[in-house]
N, C-alpha and C positions, 0 to 999 in steps of 0.2 A: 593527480593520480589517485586511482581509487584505493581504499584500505582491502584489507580482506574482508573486514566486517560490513563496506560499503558492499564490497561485489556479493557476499551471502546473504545482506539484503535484498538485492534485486535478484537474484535466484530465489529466495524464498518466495517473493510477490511473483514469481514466473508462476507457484504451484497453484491448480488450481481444486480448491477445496469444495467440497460438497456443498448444497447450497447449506445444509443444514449441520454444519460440524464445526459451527463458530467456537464453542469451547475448546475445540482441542486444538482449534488454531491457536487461540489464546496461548493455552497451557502449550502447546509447541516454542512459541514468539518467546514467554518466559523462559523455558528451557532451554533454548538454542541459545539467546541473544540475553539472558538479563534481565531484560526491560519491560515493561510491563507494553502492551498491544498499545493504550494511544500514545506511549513515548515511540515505541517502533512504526508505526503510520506516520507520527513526525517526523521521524528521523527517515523513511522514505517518500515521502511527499520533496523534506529540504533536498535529496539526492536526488530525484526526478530533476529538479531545475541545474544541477550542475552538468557542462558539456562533456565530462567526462563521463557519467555515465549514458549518455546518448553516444558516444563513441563505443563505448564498453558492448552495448546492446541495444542499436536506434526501433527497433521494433518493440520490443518487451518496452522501454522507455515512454514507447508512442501507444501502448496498449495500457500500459497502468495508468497514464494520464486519462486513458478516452474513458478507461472504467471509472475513477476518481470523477472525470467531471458529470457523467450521466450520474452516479449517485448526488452530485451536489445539485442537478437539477432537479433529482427526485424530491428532496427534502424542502428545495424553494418551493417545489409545487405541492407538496405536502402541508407546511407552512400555509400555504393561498387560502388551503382548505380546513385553517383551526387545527390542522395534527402539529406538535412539535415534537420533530425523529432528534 
């Protein structure tokens, strides 16, 4: 079963932020949640893989995963070329 703070997790990862307003994601993630942005990326990355929240919202679920792994391929291919993201 999910927490409240699991399911305001994946509502938060629903919103989607300007490309260029990564601070005030940040300063949001703190505010809201605590945690500092890469403790909250952990802690929805671990909740992506649980079935419960794939019941919870199998789309949003299926949509942070597709974003999540196109950045992890940006960065191998980033990596290829001498940049380390």
């Amino acid at each position: 079963m999910l927490s409240d703070r699991d399911r305001a997790v994946l509502e938060f990862a629903r919103y989607r932020w300007p490309r260029f307003s990564a601070g005030r994601r940040d300063e949001a993630i703190i505010r809201f949640f605590g945690m500092t942005p890469v403790r909250f990326h952990q802690v929805l990355v671990s909740l992506l893989e649980r079935p419960e929240a794939a019941a919870y919202d199998p789309e949003l679920v299926a949509h942070v995963k597709s974003k999540l792994a196109i950045r992890e391929g940006n960065r191998v291919h980033a990596r290829r070329r001498g940049f380390d993201l």
